[in-house]
C-alpha positions as CSV (number, residue, x, y, z in Angstrom):
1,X,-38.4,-43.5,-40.7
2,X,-35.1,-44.1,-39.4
3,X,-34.4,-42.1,-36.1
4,X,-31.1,-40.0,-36.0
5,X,-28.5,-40.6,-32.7
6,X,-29.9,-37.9,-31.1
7,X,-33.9,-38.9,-31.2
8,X,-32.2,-42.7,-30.1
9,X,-30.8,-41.0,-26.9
10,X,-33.8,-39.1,-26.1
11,X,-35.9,-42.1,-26.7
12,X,-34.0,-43.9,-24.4
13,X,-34.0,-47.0,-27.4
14,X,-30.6,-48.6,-26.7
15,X,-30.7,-51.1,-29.6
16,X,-31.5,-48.1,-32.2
17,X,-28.1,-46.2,-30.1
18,X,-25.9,-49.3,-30.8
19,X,-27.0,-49.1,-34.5
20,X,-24.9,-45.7,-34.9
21,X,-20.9,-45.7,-35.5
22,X,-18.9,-45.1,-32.5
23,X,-14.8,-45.5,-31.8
24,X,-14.1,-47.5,-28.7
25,X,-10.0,-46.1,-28.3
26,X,-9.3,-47.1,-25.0
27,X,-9.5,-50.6,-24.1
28,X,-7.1,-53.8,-22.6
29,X,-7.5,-57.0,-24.9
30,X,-7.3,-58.9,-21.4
31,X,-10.3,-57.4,-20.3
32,X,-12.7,-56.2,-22.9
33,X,-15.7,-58.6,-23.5
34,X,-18.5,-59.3,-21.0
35,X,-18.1,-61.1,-18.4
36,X,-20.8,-63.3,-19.2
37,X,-19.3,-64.5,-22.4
38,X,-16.6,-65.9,-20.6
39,X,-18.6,-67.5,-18.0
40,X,-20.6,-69.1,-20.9
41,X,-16.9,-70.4,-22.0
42,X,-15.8,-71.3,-18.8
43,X,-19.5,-73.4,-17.8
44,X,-19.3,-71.3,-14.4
45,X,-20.5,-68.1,-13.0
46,X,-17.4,-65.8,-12.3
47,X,-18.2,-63.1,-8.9
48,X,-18.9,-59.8,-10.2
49,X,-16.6,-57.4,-9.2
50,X,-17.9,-54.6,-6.2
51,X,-19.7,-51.7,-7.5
52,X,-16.7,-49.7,-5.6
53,X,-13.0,-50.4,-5.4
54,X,-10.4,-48.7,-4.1
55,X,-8.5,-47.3,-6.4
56,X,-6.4,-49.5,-9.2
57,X,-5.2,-51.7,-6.4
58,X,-8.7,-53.0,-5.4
59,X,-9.5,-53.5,-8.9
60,X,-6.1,-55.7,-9.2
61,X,-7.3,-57.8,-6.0
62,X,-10.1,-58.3,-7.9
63,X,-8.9,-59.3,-11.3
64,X,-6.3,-61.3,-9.8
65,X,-8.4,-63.4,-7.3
66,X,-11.5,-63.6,-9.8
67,X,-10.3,-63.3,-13.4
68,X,-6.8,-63.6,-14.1
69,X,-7.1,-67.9,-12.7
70,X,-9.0,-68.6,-16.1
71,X,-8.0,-66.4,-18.9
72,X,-4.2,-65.8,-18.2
73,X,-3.1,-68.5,-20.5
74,X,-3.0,-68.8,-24.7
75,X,-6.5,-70.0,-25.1
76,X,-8.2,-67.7,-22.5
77,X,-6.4,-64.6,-24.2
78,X,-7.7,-65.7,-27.5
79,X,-11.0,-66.4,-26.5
80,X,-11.1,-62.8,-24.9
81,X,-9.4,-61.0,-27.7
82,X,-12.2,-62.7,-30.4
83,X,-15.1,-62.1,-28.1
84,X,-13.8,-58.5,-28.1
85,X,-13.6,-57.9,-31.4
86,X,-17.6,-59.1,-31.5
87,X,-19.1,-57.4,-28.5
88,X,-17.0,-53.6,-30.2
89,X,-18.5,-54.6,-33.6
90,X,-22.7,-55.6,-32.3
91,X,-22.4,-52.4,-30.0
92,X,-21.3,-49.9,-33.7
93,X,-17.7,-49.8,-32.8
94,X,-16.4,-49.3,-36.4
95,X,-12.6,-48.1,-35.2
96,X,-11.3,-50.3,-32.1
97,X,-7.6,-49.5,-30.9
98,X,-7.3,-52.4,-28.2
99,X,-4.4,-52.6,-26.3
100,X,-2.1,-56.1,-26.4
101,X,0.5,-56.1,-23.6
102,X,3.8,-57.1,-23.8
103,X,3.7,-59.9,-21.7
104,X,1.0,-62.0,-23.8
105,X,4.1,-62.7,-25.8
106,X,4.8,-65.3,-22.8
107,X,1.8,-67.5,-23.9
108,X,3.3,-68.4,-27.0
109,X,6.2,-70.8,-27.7
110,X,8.6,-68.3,-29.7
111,X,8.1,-65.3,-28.1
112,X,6.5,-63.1,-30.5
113,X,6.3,-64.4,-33.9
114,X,2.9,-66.0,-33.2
115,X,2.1,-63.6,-31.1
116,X,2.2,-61.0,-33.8
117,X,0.4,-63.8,-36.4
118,X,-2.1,-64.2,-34.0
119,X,-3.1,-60.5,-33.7
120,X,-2.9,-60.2,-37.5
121,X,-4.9,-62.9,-38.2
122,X,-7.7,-61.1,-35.7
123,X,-7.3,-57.8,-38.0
124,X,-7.9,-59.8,-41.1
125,X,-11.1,-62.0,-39.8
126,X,-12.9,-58.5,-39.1
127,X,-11.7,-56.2,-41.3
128,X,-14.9,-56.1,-43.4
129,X,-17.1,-55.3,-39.7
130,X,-14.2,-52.8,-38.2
131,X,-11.1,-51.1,-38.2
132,X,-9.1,-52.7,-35.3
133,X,-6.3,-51.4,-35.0
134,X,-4.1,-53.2,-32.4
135,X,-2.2,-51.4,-29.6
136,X,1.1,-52.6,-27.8
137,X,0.2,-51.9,-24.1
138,X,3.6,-51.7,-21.8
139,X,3.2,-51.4,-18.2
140,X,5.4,-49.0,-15.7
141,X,6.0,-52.3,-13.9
142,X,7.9,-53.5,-16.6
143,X,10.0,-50.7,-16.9
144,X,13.0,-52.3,-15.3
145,X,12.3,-55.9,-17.0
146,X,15.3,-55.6,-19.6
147,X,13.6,-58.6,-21.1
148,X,10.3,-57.4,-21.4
149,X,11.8,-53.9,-22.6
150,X,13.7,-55.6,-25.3
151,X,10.7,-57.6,-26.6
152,X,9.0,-53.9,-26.2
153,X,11.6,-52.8,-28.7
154,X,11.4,-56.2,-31.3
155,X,7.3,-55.2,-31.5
156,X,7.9,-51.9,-32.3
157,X,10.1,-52.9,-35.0
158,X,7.5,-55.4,-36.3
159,X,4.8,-52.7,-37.4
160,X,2.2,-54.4,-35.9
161,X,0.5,-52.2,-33.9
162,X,-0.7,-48.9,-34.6
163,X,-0.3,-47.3,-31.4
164,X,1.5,-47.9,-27.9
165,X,0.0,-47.6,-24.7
166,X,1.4,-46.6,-21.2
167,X,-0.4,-48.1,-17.6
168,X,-0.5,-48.9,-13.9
169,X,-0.3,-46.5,-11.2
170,X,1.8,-43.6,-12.6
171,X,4.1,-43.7,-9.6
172,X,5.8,-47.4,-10.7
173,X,7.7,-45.1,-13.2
174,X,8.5,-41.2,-13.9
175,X,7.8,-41.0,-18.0
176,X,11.5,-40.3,-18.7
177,X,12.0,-44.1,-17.7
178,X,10.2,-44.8,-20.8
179,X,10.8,-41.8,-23.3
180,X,13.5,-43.9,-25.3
181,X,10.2,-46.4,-26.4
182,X,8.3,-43.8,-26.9
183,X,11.2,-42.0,-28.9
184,X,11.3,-45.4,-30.7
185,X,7.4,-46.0,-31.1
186,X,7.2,-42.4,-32.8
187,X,10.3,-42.7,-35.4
188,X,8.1,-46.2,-36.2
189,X,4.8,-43.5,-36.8
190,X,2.7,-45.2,-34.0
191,X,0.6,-42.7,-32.0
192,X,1.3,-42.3,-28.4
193,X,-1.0,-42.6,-25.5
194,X,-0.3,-43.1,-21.7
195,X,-2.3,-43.2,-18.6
196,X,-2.0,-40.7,-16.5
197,X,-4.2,-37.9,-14.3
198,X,-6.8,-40.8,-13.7
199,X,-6.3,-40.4,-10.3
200,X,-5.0,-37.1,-9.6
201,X,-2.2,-34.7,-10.7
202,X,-3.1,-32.0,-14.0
203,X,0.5,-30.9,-13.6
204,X,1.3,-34.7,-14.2
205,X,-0.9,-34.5,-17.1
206,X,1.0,-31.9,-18.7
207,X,4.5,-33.4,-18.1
208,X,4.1,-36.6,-19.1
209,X,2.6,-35.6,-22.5
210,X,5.5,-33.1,-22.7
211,X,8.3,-35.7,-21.7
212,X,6.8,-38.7,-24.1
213,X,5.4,-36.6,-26.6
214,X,2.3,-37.4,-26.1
215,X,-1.0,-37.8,-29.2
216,X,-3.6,-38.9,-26.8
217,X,-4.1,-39.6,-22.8
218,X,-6.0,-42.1,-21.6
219,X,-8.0,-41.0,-18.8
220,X,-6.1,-37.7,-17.9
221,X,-9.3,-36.7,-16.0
222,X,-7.4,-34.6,-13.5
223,X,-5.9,-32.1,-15.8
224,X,-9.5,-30.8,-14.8
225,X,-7.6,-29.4,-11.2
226,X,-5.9,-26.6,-13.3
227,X,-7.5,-24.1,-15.8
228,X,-4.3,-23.5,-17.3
229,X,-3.8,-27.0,-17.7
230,X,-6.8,-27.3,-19.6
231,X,-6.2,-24.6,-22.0
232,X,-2.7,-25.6,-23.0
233,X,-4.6,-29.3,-23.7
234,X,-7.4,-27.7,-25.8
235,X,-4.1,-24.9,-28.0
236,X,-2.6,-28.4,-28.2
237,X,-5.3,-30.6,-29.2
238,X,-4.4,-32.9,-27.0
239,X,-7.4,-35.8,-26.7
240,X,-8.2,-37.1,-23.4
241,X,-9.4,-41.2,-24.0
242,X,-12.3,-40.7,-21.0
243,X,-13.8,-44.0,-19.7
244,X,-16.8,-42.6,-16.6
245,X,-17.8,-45.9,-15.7
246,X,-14.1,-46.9,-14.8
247,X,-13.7,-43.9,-13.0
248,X,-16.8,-44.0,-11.3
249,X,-16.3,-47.3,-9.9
250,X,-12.7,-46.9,-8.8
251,X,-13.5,-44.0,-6.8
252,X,-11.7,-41.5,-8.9
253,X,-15.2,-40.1,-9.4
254,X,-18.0,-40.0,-7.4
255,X,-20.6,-40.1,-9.6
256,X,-21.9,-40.2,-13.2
257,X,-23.0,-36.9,-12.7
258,X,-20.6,-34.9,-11.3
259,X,-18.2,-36.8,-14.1
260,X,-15.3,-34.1,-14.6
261,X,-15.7,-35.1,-18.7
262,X,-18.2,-31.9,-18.9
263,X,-15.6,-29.2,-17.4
264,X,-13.2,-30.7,-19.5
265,X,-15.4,-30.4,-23.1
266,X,-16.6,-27.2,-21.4
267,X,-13.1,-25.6,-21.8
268,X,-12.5,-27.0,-25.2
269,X,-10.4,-30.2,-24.1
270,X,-10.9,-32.7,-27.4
271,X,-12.7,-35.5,-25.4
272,X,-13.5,-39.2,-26.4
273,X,-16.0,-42.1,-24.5
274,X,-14.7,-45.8,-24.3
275,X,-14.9,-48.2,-22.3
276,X,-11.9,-49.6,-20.3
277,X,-12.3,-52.9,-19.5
278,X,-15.7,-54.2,-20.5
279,X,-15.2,-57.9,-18.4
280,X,-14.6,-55.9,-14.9
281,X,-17.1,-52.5,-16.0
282,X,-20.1,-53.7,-18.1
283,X,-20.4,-51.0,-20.0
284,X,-20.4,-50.6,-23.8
285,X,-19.9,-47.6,-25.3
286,X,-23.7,-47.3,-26.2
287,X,-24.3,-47.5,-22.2
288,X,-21.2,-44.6,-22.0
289,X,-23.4,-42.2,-24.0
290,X,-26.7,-43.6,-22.9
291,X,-25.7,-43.1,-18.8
292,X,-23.9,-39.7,-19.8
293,X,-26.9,-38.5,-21.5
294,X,-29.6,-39.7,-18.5
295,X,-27.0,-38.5,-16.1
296,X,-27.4,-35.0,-17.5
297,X,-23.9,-34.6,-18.0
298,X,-24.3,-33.8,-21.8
299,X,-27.5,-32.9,-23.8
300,X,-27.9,-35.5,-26.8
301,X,-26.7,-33.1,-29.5
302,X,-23.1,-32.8,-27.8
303,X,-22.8,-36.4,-27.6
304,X,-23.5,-36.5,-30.9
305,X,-20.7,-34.0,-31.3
306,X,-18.4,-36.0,-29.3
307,X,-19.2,-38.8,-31.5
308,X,-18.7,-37.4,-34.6
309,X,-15.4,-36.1,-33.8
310,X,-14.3,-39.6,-32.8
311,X,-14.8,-41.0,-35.7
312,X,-12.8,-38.4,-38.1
313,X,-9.6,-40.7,-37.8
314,X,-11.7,-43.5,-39.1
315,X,-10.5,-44.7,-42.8
């Protein structure tokens, strides 16, 4: 007899826990298969990246002395995005919104035509497996990039992507920089995320999902610093995109345990567990639940919850 999610929790059996349907909503195409599959494509070990960093910027050092050298070209991003799509769909991922930033578009000859083709072409290869539905990622760095803006604009027009995505250290750019793309990106019908309150800040929280208009936030683990914060997330049903390994390992946690994700489910706060960026955090979603649930954070039958809820946008 088939064992439900729960009984594959507290069994501990992580290949019957990847068996079960699970959304994986906040992830970076650039970053989000193992790191092993890539060094199996490169024919070289790659150095894993410290089990600590400080902060965004010492995961950038990172990426940017370890990583970035061998994928940040065509084929390496194509390699990634594909391995991806395979890792999301062996761990259950049946709905994957993966973020494709902007600046990809440089790889390619034109601009953005292929660019787009390209991402379309990885919808259609999986479609039967899983519902990937591709996100345009945009970072505050950019913001004052008029070219990169206006190629922001042109992909927003195309309706490819589902859903646009705010990131990098949330004091590159107030929100209002970018509320005329968001105004844009929610004429078009996309849904809206950002990062923000990963490090700090519930106030932050609030007012950037006020200012851009905010569906979802990535992260957002700080709104957790203000009760009334909280509450006007949970009357607004406002989902925070929660990724513990990542903020475990970039110091904006301590520790599994003490992972703010329970106060936030604890005052009603719609929650959701993804990954990040697989490459740098080697975690599936399966480990997400799997380390939450050993942690003690949750009991098995509220991640079961959480993951039910996750998957009502699925179809």
């Amino acid at each position: 007899m088939q064992q439900d999610f729960i009984q594959a929790l507290e069994n501990d059996d992580i290949k019957s826990i990847k068996s079960f349907p699970k959304t994986d909503v906040h992830s970076h195409v650039m970053f989000s298969t193992h790191r092993q599959n890539v060094e199996r494509w490169l024919g070289q070990s790659l150095v894993k990246p410290p089990s600590k960093m400080e902060g965004l910027e010492g995961m950038l050092t990172y990426v940017g002395k370890i990583l970035i050298p061998h994928i940040r070209n065509r084929h390496g991003f194509e390699f990634v995005a594909d391995s991806a799509v395979k890792d999301a769909i062996q761990d259950g991922v049946v709905l994957l919104e993966i973020s494709f930033d902007i600046r990809i578009a440089e790889f390619y000859s034109d601009g953005l035509q292929q660019f787009y083709d390209y991402v379309q072409n990885l919808v259609k290869k999986y479609r039967q497996q899983v519902e990937l539905r591709p996100e345009l990622g945009f970072s505050r760095k950019c913001a004052d990039d008029t070219n990169l803006v206006r190629l922001t604009y042109k992909a927003i027009e195309s309706g490819v992507f589902h859903s646009i995505d705010l990131y990098s250290h949330q004091d590159a750019c107030p929100p209002e920089a970018v509320e005329p793309l968001y105004r844009e990106a929610g004429k078009r019908g996309m849904k809206l995320k950002a990062h923000v309150g990963e490090f700090g800040g519930a106030e932050e929280v609030r007012r950037t999902v006020e200012v851009l208009r905010l569906d979802e936030v990535q992260h957002g683990i700080a709104a957790i610093e203000s009760e009334e914060v909280m509450k006007w997330l949970a009357e607004n049903n406002i989902q925070l995109n929660v990724c513990p390994t990542s903020n475990v390992m970039l110091c904006a946690v301590q520790d599994i345990d003490s992972h703010p994700i329970r106060v936030l489910f604890d005052n009603g706060v719609p929650v959701t567990i993804n990954t990040d960026d697989l490459m740098i955090f080697d975690q599936s979603v399966s480990d997400e639940y799997r380390n939450l649930y050993q942690a003690g954070v949750f009991s098995a039958e509220e991640l079961d919850s959480i993951r039910r809820s996750s998957l009502r946008s699925v179809g």
